[in-house]
PATI-642805 format. One record per residue (C-alpha): x, z negated, y. Coordinates in nm, 2 decimals. Each point is the difference from the previous one (the first is absolute). Layout:
BEGIN
r u:X | w:Z | v:Y;
...
END
This chain:
BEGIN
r u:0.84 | w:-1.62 | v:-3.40;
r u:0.26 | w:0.22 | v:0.20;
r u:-0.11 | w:0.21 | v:0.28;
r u:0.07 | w:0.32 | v:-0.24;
r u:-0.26 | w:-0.18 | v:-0.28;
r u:-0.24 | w:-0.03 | v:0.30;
r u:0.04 | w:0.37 | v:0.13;
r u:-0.08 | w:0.09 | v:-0.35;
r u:-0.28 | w:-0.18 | v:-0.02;
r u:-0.19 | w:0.12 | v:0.32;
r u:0.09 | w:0.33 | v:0.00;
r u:-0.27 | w:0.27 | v:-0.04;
r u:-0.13 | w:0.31 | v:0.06;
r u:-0.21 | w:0.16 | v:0.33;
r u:-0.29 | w:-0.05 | v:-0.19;
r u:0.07 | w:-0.29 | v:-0.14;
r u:0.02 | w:-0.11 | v:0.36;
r u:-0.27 | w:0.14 | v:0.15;
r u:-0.24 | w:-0.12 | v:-0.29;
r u:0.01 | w:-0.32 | v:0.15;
r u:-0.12 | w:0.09 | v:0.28;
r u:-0.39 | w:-0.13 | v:-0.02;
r u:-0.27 | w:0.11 | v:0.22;
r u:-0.13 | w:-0.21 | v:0.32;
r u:0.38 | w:-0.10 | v:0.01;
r u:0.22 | w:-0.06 | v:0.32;
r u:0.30 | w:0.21 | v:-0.04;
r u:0.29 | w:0.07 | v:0.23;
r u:0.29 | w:0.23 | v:-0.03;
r u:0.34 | w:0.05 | v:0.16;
r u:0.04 | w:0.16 | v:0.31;
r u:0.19 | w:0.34 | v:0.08;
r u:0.25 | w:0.01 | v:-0.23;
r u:-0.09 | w:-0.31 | v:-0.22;
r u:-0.31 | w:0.20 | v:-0.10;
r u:0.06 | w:0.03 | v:-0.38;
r u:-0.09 | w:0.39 | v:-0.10;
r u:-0.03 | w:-0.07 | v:-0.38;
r u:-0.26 | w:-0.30 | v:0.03;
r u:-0.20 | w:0.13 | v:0.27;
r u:-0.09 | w:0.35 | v:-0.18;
r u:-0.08 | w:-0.22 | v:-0.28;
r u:-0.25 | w:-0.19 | v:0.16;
r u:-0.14 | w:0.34 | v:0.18;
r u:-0.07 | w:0.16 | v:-0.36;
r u:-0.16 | w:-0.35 | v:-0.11;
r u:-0.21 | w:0.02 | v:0.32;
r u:-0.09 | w:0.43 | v:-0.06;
r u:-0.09 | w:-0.11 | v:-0.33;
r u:-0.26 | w:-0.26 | v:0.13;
r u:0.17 | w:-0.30 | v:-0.18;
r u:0.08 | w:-0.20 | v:0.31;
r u:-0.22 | w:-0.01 | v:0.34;
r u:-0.05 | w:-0.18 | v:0.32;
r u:0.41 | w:-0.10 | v:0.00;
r u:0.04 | w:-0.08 | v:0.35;
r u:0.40 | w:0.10 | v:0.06;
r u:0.14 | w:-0.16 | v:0.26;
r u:0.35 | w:0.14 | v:0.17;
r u:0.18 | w:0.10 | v:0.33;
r u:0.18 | w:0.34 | v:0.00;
r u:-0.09 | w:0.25 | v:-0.25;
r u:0.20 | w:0.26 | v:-0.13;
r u:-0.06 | w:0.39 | v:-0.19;
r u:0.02 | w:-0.20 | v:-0.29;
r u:-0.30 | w:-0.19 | v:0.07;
r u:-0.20 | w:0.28 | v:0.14;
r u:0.08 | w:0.18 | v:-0.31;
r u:-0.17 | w:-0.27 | v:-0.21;
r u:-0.17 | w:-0.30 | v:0.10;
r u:-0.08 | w:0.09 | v:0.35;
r u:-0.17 | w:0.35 | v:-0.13;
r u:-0.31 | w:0.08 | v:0.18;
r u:-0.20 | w:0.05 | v:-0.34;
r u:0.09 | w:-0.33 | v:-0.10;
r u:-0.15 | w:-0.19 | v:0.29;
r u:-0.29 | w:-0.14 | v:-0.14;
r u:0.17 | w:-0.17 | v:-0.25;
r u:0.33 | w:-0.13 | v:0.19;
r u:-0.07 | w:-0.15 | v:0.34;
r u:0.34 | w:0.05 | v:0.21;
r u:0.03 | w:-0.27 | v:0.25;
r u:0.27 | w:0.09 | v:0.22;
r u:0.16 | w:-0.15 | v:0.27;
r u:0.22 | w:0.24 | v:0.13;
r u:-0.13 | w:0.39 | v:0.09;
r u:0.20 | w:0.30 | v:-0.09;
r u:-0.03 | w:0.40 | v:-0.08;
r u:-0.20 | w:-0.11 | v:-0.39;
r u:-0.25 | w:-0.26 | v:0.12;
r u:-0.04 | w:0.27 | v:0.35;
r u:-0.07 | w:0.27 | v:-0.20;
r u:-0.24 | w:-0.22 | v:-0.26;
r u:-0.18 | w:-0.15 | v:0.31;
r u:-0.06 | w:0.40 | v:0.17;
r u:-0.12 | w:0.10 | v:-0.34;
r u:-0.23 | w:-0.27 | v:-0.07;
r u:-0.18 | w:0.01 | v:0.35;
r u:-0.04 | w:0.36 | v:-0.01;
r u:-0.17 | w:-0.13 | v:-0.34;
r u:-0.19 | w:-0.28 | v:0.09;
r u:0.18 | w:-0.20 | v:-0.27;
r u:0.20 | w:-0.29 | v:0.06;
r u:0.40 | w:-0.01 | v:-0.09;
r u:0.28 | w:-0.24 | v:0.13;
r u:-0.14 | w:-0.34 | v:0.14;
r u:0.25 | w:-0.12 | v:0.28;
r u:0.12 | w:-0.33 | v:0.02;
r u:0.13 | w:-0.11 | v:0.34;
r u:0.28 | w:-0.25 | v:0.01;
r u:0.38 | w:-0.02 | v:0.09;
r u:0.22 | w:0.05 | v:-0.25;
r u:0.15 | w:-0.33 | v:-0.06;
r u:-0.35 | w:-0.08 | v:-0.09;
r u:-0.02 | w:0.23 | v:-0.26;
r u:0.08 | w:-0.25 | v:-0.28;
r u:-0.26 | w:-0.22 | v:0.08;
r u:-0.22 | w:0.24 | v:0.11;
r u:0.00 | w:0.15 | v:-0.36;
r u:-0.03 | w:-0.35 | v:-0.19;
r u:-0.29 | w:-0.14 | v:0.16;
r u:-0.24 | w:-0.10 | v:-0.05;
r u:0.15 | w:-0.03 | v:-0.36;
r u:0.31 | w:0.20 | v:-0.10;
r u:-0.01 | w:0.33 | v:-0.14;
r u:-0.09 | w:0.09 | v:-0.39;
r u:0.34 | w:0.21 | v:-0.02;
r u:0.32 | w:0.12 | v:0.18;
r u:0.16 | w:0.32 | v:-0.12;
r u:0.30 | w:0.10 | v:0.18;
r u:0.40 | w:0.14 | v:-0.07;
r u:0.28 | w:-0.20 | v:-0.06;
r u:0.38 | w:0.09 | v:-0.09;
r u:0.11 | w:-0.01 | v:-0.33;
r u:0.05 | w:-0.39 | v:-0.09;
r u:0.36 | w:-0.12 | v:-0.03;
r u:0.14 | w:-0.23 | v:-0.28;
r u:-0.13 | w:-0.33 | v:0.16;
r u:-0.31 | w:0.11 | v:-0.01;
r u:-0.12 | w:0.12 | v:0.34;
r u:-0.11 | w:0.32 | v:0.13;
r u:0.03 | w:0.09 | v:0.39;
r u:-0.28 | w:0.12 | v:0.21;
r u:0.19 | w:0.25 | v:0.17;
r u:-0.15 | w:0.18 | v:0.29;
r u:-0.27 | w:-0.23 | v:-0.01;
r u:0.01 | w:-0.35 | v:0.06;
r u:-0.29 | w:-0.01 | v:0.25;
r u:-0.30 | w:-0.15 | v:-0.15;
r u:0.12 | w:0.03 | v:-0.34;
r u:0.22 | w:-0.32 | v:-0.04;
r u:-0.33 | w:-0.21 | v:0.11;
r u:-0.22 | w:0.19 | v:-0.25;
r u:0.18 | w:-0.06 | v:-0.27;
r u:-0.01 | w:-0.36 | v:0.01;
r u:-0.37 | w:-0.01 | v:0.11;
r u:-0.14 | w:0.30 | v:-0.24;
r u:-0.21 | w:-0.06 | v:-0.34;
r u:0.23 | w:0.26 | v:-0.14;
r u:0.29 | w:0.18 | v:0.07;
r u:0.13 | w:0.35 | v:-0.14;
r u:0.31 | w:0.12 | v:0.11;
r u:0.11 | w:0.41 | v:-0.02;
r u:0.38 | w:-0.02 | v:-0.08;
r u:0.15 | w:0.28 | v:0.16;
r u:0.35 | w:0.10 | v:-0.02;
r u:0.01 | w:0.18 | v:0.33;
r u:-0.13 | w:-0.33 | v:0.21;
r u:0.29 | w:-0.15 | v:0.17;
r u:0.14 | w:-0.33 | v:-0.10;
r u:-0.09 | w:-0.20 | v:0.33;
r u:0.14 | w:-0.37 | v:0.03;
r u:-0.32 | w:-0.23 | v:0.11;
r u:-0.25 | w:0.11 | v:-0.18;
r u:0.07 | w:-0.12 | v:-0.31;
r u:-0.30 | w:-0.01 | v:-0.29;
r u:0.06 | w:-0.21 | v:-0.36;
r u:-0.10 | w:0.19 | v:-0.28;
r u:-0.18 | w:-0.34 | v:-0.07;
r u:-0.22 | w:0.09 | v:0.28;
r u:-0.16 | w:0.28 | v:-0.09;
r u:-0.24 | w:0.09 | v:-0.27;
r u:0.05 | w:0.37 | v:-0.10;
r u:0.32 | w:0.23 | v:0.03;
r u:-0.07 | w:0.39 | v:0.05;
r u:0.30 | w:0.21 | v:-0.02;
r u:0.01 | w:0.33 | v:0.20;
r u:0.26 | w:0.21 | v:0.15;
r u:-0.07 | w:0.17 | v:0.31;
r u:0.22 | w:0.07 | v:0.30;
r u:-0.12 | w:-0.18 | v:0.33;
r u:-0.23 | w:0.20 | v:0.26;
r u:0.22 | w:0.06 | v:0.29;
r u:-0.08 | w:0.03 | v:0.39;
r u:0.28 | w:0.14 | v:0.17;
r u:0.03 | w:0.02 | v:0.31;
r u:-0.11 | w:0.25 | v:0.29;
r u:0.20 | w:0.14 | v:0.26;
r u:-0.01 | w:-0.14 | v:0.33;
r u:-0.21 | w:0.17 | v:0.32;
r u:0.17 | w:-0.04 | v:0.30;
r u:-0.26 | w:-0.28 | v:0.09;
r u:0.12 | w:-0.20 | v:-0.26;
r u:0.32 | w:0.05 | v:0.11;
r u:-0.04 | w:-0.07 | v:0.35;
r u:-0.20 | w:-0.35 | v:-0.13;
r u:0.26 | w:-0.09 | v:-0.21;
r u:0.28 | w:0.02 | v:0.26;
r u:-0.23 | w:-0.22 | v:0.22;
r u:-0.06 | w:-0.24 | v:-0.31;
r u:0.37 | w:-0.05 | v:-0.03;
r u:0.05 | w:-0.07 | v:0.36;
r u:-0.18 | w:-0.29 | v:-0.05;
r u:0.12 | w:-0.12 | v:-0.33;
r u:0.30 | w:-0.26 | v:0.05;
r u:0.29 | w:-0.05 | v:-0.25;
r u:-0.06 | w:-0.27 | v:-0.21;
r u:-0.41 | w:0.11 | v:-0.01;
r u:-0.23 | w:-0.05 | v:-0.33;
r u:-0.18 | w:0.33 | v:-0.04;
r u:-0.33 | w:0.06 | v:-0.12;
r u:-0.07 | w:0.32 | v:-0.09;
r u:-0.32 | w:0.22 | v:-0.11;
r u:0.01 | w:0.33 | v:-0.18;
r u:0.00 | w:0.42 | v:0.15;
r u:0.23 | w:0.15 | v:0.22;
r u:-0.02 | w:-0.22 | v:0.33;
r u:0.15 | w:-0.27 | v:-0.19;
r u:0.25 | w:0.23 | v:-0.17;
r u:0.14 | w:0.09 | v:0.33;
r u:-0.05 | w:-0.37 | v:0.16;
r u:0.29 | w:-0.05 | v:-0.32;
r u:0.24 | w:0.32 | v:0.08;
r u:-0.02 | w:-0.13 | v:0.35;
r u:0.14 | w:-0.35 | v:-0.10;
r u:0.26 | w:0.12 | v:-0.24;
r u:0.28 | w:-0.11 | v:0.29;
r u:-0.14 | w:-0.37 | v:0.03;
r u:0.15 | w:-0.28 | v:-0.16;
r u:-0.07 | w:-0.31 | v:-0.20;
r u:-0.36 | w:0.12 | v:-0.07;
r u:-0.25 | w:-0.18 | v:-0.23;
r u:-0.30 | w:0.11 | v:-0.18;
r u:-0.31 | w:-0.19 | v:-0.08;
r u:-0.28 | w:0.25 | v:-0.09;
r u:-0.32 | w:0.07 | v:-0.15;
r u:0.16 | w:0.33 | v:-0.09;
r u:0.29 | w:0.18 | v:-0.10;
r u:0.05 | w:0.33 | v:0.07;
r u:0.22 | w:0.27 | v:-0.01;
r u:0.12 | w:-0.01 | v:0.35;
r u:0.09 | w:-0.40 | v:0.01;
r u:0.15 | w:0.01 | v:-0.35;
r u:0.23 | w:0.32 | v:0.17;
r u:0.06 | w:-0.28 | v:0.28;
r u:0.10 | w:-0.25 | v:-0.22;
r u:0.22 | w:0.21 | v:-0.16;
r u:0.19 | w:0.12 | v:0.29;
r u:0.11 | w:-0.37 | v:0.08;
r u:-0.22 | w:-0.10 | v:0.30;
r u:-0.17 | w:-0.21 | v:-0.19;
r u:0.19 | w:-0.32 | v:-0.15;
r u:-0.29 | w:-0.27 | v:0.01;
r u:0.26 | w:-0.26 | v:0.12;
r u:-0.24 | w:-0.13 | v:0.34;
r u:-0.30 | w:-0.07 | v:-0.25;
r u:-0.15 | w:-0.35 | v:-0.03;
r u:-0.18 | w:0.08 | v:-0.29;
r u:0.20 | w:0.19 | v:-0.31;
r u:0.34 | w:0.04 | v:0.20;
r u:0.18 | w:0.32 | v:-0.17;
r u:-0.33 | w:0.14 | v:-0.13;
r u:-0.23 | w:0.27 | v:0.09;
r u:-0.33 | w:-0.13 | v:-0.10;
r u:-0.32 | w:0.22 | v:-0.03;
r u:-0.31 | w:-0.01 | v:-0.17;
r u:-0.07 | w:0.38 | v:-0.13;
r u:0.20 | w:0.33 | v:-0.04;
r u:-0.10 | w:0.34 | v:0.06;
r u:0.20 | w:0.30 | v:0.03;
r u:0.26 | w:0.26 | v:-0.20;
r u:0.24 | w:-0.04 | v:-0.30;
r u:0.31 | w:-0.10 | v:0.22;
r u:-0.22 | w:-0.32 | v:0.10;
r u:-0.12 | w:-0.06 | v:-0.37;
r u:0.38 | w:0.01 | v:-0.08;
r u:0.10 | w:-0.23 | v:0.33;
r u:-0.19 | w:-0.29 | v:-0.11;
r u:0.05 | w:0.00 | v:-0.37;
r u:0.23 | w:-0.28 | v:-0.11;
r u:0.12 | w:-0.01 | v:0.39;
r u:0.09 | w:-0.39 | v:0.07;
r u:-0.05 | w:0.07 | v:0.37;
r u:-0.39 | w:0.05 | v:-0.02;
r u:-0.27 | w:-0.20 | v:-0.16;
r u:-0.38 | w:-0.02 | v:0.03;
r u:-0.21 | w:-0.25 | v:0.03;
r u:-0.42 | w:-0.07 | v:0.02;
r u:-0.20 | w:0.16 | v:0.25;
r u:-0.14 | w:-0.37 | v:0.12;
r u:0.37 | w:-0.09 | v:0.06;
r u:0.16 | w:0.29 | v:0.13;
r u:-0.33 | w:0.05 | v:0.23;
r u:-0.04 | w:-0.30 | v:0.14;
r u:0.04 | w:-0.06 | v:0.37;
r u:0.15 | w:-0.32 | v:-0.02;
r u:0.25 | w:0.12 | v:-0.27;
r u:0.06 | w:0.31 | v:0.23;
r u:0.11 | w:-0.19 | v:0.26;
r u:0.23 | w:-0.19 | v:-0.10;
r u:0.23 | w:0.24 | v:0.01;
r u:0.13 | w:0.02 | v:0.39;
r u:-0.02 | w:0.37 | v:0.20;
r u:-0.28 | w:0.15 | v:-0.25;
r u:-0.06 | w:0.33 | v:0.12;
r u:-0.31 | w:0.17 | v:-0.19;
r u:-0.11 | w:0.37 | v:0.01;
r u:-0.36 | w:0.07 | v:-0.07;
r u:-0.16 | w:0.35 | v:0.08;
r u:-0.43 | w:0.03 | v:0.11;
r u:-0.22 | w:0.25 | v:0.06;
r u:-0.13 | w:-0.12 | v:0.35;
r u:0.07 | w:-0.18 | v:0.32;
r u:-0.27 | w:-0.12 | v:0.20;
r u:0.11 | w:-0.08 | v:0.37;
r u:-0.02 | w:-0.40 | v:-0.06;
r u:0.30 | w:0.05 | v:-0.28;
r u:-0.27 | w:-0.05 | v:-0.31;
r u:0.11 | w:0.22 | v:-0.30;
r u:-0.21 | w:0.20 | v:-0.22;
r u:0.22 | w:0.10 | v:-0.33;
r u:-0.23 | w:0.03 | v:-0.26;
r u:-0.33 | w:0.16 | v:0.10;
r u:0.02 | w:0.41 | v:0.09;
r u:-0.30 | w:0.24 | v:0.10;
r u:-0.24 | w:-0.28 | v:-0.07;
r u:0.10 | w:-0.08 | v:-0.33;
r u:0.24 | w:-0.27 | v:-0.17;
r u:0.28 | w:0.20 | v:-0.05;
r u:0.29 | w:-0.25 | v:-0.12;
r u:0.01 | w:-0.33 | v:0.04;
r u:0.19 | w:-0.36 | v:0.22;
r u:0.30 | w:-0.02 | v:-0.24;
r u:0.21 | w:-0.27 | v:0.11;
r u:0.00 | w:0.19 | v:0.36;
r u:-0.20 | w:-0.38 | v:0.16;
r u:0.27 | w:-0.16 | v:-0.24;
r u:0.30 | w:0.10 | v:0.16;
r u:-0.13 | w:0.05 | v:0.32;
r u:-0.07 | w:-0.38 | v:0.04;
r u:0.30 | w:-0.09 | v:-0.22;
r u:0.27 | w:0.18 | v:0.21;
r u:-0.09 | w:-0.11 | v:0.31;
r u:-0.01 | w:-0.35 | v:-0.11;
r u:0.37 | w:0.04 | v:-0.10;
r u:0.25 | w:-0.14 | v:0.29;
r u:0.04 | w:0.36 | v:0.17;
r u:-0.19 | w:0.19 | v:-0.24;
r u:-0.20 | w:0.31 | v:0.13;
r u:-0.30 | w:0.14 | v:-0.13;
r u:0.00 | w:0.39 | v:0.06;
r u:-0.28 | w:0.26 | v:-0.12;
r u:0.08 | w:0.32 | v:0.01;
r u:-0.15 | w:0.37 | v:0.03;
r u:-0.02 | w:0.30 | v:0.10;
r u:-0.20 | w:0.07 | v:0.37;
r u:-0.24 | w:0.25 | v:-0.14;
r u:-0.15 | w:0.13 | v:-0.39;
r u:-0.16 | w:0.23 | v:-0.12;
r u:0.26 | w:0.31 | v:0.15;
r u:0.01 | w:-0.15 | v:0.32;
r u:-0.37 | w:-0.01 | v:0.08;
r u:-0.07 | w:-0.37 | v:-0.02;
r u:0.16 | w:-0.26 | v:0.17;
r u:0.11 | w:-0.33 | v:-0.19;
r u:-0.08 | w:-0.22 | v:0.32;
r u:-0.36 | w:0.03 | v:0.03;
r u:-0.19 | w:-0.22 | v:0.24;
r u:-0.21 | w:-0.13 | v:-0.27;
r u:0.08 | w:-0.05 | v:-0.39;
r u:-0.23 | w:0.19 | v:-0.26;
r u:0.03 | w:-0.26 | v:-0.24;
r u:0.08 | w:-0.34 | v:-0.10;
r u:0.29 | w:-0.22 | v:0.17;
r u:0.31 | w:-0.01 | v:-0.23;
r u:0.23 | w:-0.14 | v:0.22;
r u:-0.18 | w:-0.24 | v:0.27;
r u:0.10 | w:0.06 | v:0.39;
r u:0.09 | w:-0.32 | v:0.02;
r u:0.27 | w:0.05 | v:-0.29;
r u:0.12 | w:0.35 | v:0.13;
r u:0.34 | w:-0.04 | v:0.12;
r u:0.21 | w:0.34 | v:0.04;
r u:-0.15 | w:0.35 | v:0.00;
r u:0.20 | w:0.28 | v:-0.06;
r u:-0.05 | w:0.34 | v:0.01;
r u:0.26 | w:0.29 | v:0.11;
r u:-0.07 | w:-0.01 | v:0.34;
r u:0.19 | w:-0.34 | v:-0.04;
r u:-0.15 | w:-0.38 | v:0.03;
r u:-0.21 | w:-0.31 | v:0.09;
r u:0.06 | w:-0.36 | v:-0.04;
r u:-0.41 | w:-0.12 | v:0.03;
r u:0.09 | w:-0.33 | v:-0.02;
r u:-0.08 | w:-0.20 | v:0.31;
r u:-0.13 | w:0.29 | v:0.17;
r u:-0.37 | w:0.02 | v:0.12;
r u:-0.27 | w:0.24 | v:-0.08;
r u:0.10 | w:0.17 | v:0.31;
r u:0.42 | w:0.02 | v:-0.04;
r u:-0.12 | w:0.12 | v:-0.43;
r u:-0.25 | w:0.29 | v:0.10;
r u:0.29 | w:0.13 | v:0.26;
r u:0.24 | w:-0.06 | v:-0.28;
r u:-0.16 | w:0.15 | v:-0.28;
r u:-0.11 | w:0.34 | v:0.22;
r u:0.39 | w:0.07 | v:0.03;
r u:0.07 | w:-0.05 | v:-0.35;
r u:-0.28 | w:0.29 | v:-0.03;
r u:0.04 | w:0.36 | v:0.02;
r u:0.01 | w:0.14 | v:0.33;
r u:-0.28 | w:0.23 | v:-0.09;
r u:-0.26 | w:-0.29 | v:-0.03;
r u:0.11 | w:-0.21 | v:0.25;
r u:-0.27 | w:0.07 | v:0.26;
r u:-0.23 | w:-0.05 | v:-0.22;
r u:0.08 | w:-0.32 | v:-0.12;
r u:0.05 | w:-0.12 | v:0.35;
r u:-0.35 | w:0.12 | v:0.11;
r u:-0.13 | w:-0.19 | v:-0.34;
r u:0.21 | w:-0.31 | v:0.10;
r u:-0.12 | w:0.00 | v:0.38;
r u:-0.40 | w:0.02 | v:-0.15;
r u:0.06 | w:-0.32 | v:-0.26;
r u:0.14 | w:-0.15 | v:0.32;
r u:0.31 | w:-0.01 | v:-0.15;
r u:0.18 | w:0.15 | v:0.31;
END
């Protein structure tokens, strides 16, 4: 059969897809903008209607068009969300739910290059449902924005139903067989975009500092918001960049595009920009579609610590919530309650610094919550994302602090400066009654 006899032969509608679906089932979806609209309110009205139950849906990243449907709080008794990565739906689910006394999103901890296998076992899931680009006369259809999880998936899943959606970009890496999948949903809808905020002038003042220690010829890492957006206008003079990252973001595809980066020092993918996930606006969606410079590749690849460092002068960029005064990092738990998730953060923080010359830097702000809370804190209020003993630069805009090699001493003094001047004293006092000082 040709691929166009095969297309024909899977495709189907919503609910054709979504009747599938079988109850007690293990499904996972597509993440941010791989989340398939069409499917997913199909299998909501299946579950409103009572016809499916205790589907456990397993995913990292939700977006409005989940919330809208699968993830609706009405429907939580019948699908289980199992979520490995917190944002503003499964927040909002969790407030509701304990002001309830009802249970919503179960959290599963893990990095995420383990997400693949942290989804197929013990056995691998019933059903994947996620978007794909519109197939192309050999047959294959791109994963687009997200290859992430989904590549490993969709070798390992029961079943496979694929969104086609004209709007996806056509990513090189993440290629998909019709052959491979089971059922073909076609729905039009223009991506979700997540443009970019303006700078503060802290971010600014972080990202000039962030440059400063960024070499020519550096492998960037680079997280999402605007400290990383301005760690990226800050760069735009450097040469002979590379990029080898999780994400891809407005502010590193701008620095690609302004010629910094050329990927010519890489060990691994010389003359590519390599990333795992995109988020952002329109003029990103349109950057990476068909672009011969860029390709994804699996989260368990592009993740990996060992992959990560072969690349010489890695330079990652993470952001956290907290400080404590040994250098431990807190950058998923807020007010006493998960509030995100580890990422890759532990991923690339062991990874870059492994590279010959690599540097590890986290980044934040010295204070949240309008100034009345300071980032460095003498204790952390939750659990250790990043390790003291894996901490390597802190950076705030009161400048920076190489903790390697320093004891717990020469770190307190160090982290108190990168602090804002109002809580200094206090965080001395705190230090001098741990002993620290």
């Amino acid at each position: 059969m040709t691929p166009e006899q095969i297309y024909a032969e899977k495709r189907m509608t919503a609910a054709e897809a979504a009747d599938r679906i079988e109850s007690g089932w293990r499904l996972a979806m597509g993440m941010a903008l791989a989340e398939p609209p069409a499917i997913l309110a199909a299998i909501a009205a299946r579950a409103a209607a009572d016809e499916i139950d205790e589907v456990k849906l397993y995913y990292f990243h939700s977006t409005p068009h989940a919330a809208e449907t699968v993830l609706r709080y009405e429907l939580m008794d019948r699908i289980r969300p199992h979520c490995l990565f917190l944002g503003p739906v499964e927040r909002a689910l969790l407030a509701r739910g304990e002001a309830e006394g009802r249970r919503t999103i179960a959290f599963v901890a893990g990095a995420f290059s383990q997400a693949p296998r942290l989804m197929s076992e013990p056995r691998p899931v019933d059903a994947f449902v996620t978007t794909v680009s519109p197939m192309d006369r050999h047959g294959y259809f791109s994963l687009g924005t997200n290859n992430d999880y989904g590549s490993a998936l969709i070798g390992s899943a029961r079943q496979v139903i694929v969104e086609v959606n004209r709007h996806m970009p056509r990513v090189r890496g993440g290629m998909v067989h019709v052959s491979q999948v089971s059922g073909i949903v076609e729905h039009d809808q223009p991506l979700l975009q997540n443009p970019s905020r303006a700078p503060a002038p802290e971010d600014e003042a972080i990202g000039r500092i962030v440059a400063g220690l960024v070499d020519d010829g550096s492998c960037l890492q680079m997280g999402i918001g605007a400290v990383p957006d301005a760690v990226c206008a800050a760069l735009a003079q450097h040469r002979d960049l590379g990029v080898h990252s999780e994400l891809l973001a407005p502010g590193l595809a701008r620095l690609i595009q302004s010629g910094a980066v050329t990927n010519t020092q890489k060990t691994t993918d010389p003359g590519l920009s390599i990333f795992t996930f995109a988020l952002g606006d329109k003029a990103l969606y349109d950057f990476i579609d068909d672009n011969a410079g860029v390709e994804s590749r699996p989260v368990t690849w592009v993740n990996d610590p060992a992959v990560i460092a072969r690349n010489d002068k890695v330079v990652s960029v993470n952001a956290t919530l907290q400080i404590d005064l040994s250098g431990a990092c807190n950058s998923e738990h807020l007010a006493g309650r998960q509030y995100s998730a580890a990422g890759g953060q532990l991923d690339f923080v062991r990874g870059a610094y492994a590279s010959r010359g690599g540097r590890s830097i986290i980044a934040c702000h010295s204070t949240a919550v309008d100034g009345t809370v300071s980032r460095i804190t003498p204790r952390l209020d939750g659990p250790v994302t990043t390790p003291r003993n894996d901490t390597h630069i802190i950076v705030t805009e009161y400048g920076h602090a190489d903790l390697k090699g320093l004891s717990s001493y020469e770190r307190a003094k160090a982290l108190i400066g990168l602090a804002h001047p109002k809580f200094r004293d206090d965080l001395t006092a705190a230090a001098k009654a741990k002993g620290v000082l």
